[in-house]
C-alpha positions as CSV (number, residue, x, y, z in Angstrom):
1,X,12.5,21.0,-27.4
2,X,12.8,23.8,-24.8
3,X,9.7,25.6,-25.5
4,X,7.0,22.5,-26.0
5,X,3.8,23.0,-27.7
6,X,1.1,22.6,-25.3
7,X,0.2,19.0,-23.7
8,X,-2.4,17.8,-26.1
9,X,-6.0,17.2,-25.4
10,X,-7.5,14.5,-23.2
11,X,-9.4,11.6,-24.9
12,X,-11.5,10.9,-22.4
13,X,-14.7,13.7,-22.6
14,X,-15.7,15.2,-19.2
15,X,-19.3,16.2,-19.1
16,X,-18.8,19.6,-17.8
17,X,-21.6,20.9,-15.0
18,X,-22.9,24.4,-16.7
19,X,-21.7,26.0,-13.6
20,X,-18.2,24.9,-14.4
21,X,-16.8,28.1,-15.5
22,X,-18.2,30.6,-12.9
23,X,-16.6,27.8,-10.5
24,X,-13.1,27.9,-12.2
25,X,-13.0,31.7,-12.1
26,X,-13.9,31.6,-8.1
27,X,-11.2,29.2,-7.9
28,X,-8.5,31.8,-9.1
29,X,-9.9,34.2,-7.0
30,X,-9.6,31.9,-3.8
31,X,-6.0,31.0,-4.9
32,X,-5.4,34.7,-5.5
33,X,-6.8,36.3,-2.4
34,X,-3.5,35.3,-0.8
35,X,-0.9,35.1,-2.8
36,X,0.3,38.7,-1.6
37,X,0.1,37.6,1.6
38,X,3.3,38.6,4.2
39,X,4.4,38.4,7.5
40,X,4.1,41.7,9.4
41,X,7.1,43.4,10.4
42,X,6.0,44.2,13.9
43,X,5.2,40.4,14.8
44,X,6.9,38.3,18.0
45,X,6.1,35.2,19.8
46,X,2.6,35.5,21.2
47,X,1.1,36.1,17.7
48,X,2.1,39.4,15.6
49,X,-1.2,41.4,14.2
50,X,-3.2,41.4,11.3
51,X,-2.7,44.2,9.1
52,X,-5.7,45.2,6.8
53,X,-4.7,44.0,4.0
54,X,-4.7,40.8,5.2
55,X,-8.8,40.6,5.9
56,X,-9.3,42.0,2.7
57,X,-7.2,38.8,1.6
58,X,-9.2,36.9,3.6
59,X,-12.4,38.3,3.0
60,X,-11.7,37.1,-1.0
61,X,-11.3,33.7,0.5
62,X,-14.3,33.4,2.2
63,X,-16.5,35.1,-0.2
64,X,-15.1,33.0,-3.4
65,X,-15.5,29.5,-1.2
66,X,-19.3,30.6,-0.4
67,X,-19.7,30.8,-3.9
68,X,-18.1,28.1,-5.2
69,X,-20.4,26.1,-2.3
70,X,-23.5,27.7,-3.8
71,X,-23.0,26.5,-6.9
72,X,-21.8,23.2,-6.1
73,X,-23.4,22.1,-2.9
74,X,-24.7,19.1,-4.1
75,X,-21.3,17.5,-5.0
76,X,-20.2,17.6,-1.6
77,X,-21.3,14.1,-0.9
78,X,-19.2,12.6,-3.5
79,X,-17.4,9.8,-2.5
80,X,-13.9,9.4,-1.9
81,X,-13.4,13.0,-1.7
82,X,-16.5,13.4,0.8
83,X,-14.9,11.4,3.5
84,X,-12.1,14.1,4.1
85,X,-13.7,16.9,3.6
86,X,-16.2,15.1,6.9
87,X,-13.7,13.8,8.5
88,X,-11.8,17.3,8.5
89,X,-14.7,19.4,9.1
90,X,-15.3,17.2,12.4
91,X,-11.8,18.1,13.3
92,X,-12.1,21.4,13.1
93,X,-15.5,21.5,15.2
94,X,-13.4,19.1,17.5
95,X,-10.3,21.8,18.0
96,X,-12.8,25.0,18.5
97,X,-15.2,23.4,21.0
98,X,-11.9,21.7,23.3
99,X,-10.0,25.1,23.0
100,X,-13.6,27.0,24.3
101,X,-14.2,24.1,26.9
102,X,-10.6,24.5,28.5
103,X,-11.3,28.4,28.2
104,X,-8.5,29.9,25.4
105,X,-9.6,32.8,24.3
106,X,-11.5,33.0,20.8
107,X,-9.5,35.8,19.6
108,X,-6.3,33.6,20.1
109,X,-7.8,30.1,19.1
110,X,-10.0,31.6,15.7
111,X,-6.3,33.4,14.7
112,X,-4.2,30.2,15.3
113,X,-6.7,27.8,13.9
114,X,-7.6,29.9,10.6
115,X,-5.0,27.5,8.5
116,X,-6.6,24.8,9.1
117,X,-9.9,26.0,8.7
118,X,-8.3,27.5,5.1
119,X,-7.7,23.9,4.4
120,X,-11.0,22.7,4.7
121,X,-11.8,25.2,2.3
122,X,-9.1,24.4,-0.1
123,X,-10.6,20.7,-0.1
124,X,-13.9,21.3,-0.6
125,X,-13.0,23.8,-3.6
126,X,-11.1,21.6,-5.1
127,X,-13.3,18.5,-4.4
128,X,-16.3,20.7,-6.4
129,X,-14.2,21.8,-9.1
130,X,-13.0,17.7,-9.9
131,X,-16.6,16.7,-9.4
132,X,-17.6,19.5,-11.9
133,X,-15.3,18.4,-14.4
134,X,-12.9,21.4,-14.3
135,X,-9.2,19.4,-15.6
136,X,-7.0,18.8,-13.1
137,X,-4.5,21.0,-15.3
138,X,-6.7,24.2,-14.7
139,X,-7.3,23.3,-11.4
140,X,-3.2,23.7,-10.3
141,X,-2.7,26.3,-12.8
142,X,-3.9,29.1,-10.2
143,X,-2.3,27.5,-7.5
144,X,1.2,27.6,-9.8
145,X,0.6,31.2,-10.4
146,X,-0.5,31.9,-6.2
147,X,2.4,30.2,-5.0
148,X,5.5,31.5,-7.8
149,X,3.9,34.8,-6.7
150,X,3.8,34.5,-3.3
151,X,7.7,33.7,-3.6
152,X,8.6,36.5,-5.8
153,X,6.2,38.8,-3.6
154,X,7.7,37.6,0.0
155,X,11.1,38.9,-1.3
156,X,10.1,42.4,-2.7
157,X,8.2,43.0,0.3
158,X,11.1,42.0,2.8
159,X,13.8,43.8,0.8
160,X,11.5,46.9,0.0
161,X,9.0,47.4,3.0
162,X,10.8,46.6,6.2
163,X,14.3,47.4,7.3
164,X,15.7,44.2,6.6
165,X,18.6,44.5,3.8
166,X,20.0,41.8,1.3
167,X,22.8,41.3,4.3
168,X,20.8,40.5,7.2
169,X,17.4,39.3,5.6
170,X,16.0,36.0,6.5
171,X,12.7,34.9,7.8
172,X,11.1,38.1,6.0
173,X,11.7,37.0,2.7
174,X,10.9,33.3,3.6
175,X,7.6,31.8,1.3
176,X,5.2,29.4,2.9
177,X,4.9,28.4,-1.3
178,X,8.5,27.0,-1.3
179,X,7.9,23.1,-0.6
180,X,4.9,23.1,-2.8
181,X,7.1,24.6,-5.6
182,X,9.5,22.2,-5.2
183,X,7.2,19.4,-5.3
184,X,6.0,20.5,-8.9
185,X,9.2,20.8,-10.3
186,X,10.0,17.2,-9.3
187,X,6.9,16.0,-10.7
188,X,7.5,18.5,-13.7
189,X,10.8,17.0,-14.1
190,X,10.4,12.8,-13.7
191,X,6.6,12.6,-14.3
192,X,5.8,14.9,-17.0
193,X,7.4,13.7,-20.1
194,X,7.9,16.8,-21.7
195,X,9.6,20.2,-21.1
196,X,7.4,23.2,-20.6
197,X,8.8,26.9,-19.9
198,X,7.1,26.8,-17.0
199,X,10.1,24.7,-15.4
200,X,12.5,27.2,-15.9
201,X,10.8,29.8,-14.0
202,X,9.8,27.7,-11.6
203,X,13.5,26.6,-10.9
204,X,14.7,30.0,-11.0
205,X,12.5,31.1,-8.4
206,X,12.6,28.4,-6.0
207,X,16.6,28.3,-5.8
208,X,16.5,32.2,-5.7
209,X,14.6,31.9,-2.6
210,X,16.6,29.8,-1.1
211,X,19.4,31.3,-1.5
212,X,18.0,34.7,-0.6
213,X,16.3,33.2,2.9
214,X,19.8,31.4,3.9
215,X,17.1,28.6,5.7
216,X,19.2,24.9,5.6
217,X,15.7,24.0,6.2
218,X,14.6,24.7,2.9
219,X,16.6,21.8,1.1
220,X,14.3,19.4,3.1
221,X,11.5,19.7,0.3
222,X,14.1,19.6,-2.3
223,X,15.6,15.9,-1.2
224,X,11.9,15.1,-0.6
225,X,10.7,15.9,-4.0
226,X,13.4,13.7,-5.5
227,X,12.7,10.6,-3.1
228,X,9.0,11.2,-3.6
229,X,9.0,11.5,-7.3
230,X,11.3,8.4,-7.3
231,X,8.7,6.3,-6.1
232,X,6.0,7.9,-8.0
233,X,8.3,7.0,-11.4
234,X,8.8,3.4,-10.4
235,X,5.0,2.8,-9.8
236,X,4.7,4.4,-13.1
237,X,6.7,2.2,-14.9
238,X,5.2,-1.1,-12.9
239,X,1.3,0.2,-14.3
240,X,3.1,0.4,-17.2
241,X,2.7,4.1,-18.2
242,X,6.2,4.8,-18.0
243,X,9.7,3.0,-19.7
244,X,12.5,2.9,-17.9
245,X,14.3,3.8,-21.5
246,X,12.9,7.3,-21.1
247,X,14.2,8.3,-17.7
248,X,17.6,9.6,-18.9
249,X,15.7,12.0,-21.3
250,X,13.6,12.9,-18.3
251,X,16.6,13.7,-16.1
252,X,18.4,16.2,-18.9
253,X,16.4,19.1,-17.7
254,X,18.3,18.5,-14.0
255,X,21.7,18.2,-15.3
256,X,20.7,21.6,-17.1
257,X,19.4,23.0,-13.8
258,X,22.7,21.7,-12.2
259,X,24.6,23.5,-14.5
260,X,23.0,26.9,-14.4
261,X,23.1,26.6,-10.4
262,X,26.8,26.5,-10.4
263,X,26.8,29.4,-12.8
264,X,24.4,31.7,-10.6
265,X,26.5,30.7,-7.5
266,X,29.8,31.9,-9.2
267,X,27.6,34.9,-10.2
268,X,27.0,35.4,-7.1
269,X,30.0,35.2,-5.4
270,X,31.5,37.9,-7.6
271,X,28.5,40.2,-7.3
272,X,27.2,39.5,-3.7
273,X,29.6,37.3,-1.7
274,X,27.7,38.2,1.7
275,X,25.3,35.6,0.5
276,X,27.7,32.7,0.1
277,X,29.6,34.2,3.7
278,X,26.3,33.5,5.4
279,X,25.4,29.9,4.1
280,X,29.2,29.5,4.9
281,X,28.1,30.2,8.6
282,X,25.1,29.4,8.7
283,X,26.3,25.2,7.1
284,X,29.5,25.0,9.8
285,X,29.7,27.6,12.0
286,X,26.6,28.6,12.9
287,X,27.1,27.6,16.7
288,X,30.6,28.4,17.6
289,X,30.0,32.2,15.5
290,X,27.4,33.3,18.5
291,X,29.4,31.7,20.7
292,X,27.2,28.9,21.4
293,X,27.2,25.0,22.4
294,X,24.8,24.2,20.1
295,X,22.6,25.5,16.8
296,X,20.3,27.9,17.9
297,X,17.8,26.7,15.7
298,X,18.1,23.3,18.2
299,X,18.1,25.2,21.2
300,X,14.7,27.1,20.4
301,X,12.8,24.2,19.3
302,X,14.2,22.3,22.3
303,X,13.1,25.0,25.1
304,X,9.5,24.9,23.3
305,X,9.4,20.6,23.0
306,X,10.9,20.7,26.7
307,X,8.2,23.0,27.9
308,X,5.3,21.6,26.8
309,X,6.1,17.7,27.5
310,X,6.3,19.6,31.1
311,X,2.8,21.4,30.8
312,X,1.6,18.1,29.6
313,X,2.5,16.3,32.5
314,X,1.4,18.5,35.5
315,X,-1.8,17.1,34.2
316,X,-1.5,14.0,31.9
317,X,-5.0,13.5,31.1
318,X,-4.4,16.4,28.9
319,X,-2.3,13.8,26.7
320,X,-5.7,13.0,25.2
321,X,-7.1,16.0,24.2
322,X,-4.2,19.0,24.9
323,X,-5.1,22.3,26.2
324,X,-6.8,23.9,23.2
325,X,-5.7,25.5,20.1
326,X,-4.4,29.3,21.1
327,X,-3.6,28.2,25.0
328,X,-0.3,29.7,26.5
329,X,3.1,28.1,26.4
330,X,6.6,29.3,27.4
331,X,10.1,27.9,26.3
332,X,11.8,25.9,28.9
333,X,14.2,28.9,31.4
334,X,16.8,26.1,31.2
335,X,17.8,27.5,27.6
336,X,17.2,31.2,28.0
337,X,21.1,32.0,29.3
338,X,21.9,30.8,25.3
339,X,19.0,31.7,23.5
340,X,19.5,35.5,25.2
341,X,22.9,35.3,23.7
342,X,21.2,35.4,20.5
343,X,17.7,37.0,20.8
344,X,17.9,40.7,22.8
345,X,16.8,40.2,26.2
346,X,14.9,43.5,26.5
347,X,11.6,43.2,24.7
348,X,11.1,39.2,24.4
349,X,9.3,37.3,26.7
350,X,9.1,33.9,26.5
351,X,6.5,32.7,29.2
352,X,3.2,33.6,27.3
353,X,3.4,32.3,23.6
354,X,0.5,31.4,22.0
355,X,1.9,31.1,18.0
356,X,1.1,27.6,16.4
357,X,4.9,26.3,17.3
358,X,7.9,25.4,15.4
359,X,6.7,21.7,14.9
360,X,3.4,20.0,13.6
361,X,3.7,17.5,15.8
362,X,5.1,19.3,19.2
363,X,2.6,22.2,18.9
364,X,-0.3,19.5,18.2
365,X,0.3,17.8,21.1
366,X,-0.5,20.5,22.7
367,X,-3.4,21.8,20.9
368,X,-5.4,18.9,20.9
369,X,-3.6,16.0,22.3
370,X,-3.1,12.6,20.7
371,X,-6.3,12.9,18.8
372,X,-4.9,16.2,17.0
373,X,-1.4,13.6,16.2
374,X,-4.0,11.1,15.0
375,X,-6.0,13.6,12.8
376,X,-2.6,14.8,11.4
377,X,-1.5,11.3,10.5
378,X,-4.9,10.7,8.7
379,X,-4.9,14.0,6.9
380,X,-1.5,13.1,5.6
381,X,-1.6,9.7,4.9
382,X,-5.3,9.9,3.5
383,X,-3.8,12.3,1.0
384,X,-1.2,10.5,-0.2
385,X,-3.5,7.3,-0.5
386,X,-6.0,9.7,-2.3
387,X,-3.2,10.7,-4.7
388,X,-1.8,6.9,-5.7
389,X,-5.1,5.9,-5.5
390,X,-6.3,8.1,-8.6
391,X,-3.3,7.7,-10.1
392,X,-3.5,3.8,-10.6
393,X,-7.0,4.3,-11.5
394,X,-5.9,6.7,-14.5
395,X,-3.3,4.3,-15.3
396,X,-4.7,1.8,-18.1
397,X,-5.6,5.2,-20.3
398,X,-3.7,8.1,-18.9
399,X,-4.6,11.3,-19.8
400,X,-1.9,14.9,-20.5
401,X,-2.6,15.8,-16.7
402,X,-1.8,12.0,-15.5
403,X,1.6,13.3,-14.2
404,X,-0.7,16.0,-11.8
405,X,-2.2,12.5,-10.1
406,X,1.1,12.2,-8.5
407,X,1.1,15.8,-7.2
408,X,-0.6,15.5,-4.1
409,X,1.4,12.3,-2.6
410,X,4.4,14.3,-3.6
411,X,3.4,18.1,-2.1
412,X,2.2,15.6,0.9
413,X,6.1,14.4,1.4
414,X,7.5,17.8,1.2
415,X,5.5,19.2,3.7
416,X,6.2,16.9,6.0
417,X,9.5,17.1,5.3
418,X,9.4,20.7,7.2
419,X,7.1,19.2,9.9
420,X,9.9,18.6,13.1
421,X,11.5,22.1,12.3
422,X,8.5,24.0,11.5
423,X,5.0,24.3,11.3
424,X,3.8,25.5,8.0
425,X,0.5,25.6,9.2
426,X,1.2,28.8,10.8
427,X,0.8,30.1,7.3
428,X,-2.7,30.7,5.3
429,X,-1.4,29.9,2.0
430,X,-0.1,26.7,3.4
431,X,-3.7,26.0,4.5
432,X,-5.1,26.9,1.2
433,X,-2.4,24.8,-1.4
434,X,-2.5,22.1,1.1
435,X,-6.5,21.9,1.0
436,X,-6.7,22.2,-2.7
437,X,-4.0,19.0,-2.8
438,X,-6.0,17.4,-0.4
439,X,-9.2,17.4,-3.0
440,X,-7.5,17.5,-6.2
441,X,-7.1,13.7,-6.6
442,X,-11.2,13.6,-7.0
443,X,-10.5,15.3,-10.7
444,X,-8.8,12.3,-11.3
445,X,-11.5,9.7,-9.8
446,X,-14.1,11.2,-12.0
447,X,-12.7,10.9,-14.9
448,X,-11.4,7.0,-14.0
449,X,-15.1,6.9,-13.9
450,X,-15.5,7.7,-17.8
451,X,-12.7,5.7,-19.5
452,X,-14.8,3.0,-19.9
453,X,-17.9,4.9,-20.8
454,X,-15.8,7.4,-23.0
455,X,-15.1,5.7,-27.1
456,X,-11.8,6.0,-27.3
457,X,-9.7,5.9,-31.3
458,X,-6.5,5.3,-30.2
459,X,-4.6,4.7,-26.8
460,X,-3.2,7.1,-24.6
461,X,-0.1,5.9,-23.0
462,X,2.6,8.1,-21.5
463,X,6.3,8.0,-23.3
């Protein structure tokens, strides 16, 4: 049925902490306070500004966490969840003491390290809120409606506020919220096991964005979610909460989506062929068109990878702990006579950037050395374990949110999807969705807690 009734309550009771509710509404304020967030127009290489706007956003952030802290301080120590929210906490005390010690500047290191430290938060909010007994179901609704916003919101504000047009815009209109999208529609699509209106819109704005942004980059979240929710389907059906009878049913909705893709794209190519002209170029001829021997995507990424594997090793000790988050960094001069063919050479300098990279991984290195690679892997693969971890504890008496046990493993995957070719942690939102997927899996290991203490009439398995 296209618009299904509502998913059914859980037969496992939750004993909720009289706090709860005052905690759930703090939570939709600290999804909230930046889901109008934007990249300023006047912004370059060595950082951009801060407009004010963008403190008022944060100061919603910090002043919802501090109260969701308050009231939930003493679930902090909760175990699983506890371990990451120590183990990142230490990392972040780790990455501001080694950037003051090797003397980057505070202003640069607090600006470039504020994602991460937007993380933490997002874990610990989350972790309280599970601990609480606040569903996982209204625990991701406010980061649903924070991150379709921000989507919608990136693309009014490139098209309306800056001088970009339809024609040339690109990086203005592009949404930090994209790969976390796209991971909820997989998981909407093979885990759920029923259709909700919320797909549709979902969809709509997800593949509008892409197509808007022209970034090839963007599919990488899209092939992720698929692959990821794959695995997450076949684990179902070996705990035996999926059949394998009901995955054509599940897949209808994509066939659907397939369908009304083709039709927007013929839609579009009689009311705005420009668009389809630049994914033409930007697909196959993105090089040769700027005269170029290679994608200037590439070259970029390679002048910065280049440059600081050479920074690295005019002093190799810094392999081990890098040369602090916020420290200078140039792009290799080897690349410039192509990259100048692209960028104007009046106005950019490339031999004092300070921005969080265009790679996880590259820019870490540098940051804060193998241990900042390490701390990455563990964040990552810690959340994924988190997330299967729950899941297969859920499994014996699964609940309407079971299919949101998945989410984390699978927002996990698309993220890292964009990891060589970007870094999303130059955004705050990414730092705030990510964190709250980090800690959402606790919902689910409280309430693995109950189903045996919880009297149960009749079973609960998943179609």
């Amino acid at each position: 049925m296209l618009f299904a009734a509502a998913d059914p309550p859980d037969h496992i009771i939750l004993p909720k902490a009289r706090e709860a509710v005052w905690v759930e509404r703090l939570v939709w304020v600290f999804m909230l306070s930046f889901a109008l967030d934007h990249r300023n127009e006047i912004s370059n290489v060595s950082g951009g500004s801060t407009g004010l706007d963008q403190l008022v956003f944060l100061g919603a952030c910090i002043c919802s966490t501090l109260g969701i802290v308050k009231l939930g301080w003493r679930y902090l120590t909760v175990k699983p969840g506890a371990w990451l929210i120590g183990f990142w906490a230490l990392f972040m005390v780790y990455m501001l003491a080694n950037a003051a010690l090797q003397g980057v500047s505070p202003g640069r290191s607090i600006r470039v390290i504020l994602p991460l430290i937007l993380c933490l938060f997002g874990i610990v909010n989350a972790h309280i809120a599970g601990c609480m007994g606040i569903p996982a179901s209204r625990i991701v609704r406010p980061i649903f409606i924070a991150a379709c916003t921000n989507v919608v919101w990136r693309i009014i504000h490139g098209l309306v506020f800056t001088s970009a047009t339809l024609e040339t815009v690109r990086l203005e209109v592009q949404s930090p919220a994209t790969n976390w999208v796209a991971a909820w529609i997989g998981c909407a699509v093979l885990l759920r096991g029923r259709f909700h209106w919320s797909l549709l819109a979902a969809s709509g704005i997800l593949f509008a964005g892409i197509l808007i942004t022209v970034t090839r980059s963007l599919f990488f979240p899209v092939i992720a979610s698929g692959l990821a929710c794959s695995v997450c389907f076949m684990l179902g059906v070996r705990w035996k909460q999926f059949g394998w009878s009901s995955l054509l049913k599940r897949l209808l909705p994509v066939g659907a989506g397939g369908a009304l893709m083709v039709f927007a794209l013929i839609v579009v190519a009689v009311v705005k062929p420009i668009m389809l002209e630049r994914w033409n170029e930007r697909l196959f001829h993105n090089a040769s068109a700027q005269n170029l021997g290679s994608d200037i995507s590439y070259l970029t990424r390679k002048a910065e990878a280049d440059a600081i594997m050479k920074i690295l090793n005019a002093d190799p000790v810094h392999f081990i702990n890098g040369r602090g988050i916020g420290s200078s960094y140039y792009w290799d001069p080897a690349y410039l006579p192509e990259i100048y063919l692209v960028f104007p050479q009046e106005g950019e300098s490339f031999d004092d950037i300070w921005f969080a990279g265009h790679s996880v991984w590259t820019y870490g290195l540098l940051s804060g050395g193998v241990i900042a690679l390490a701390s990455y892997l563990l964040l990552f693969g810690g959340t994924c374990a988190f997330s299967l971890l729950s899941a297969r504890a859920n499994a014996s008496d699964p609940g309407p949110d079971q299919w949101l046990a998945f989410l984390p493993f699978v927002a996990t995957c698309c993220l890292m999807s964009e990891t060589l070719t970007a870094n999303p942690f130059q955004e705050r939102l990414v730092g705030i969705i990510f964190g709250m997927m980090v800690g959402l899996p606790q919902a689910f290991m409280v309430r693995s807690s109950w189903i045996h203490t919880t009297a149960q009439p009749f079973p609960a398995r998943a179609a």
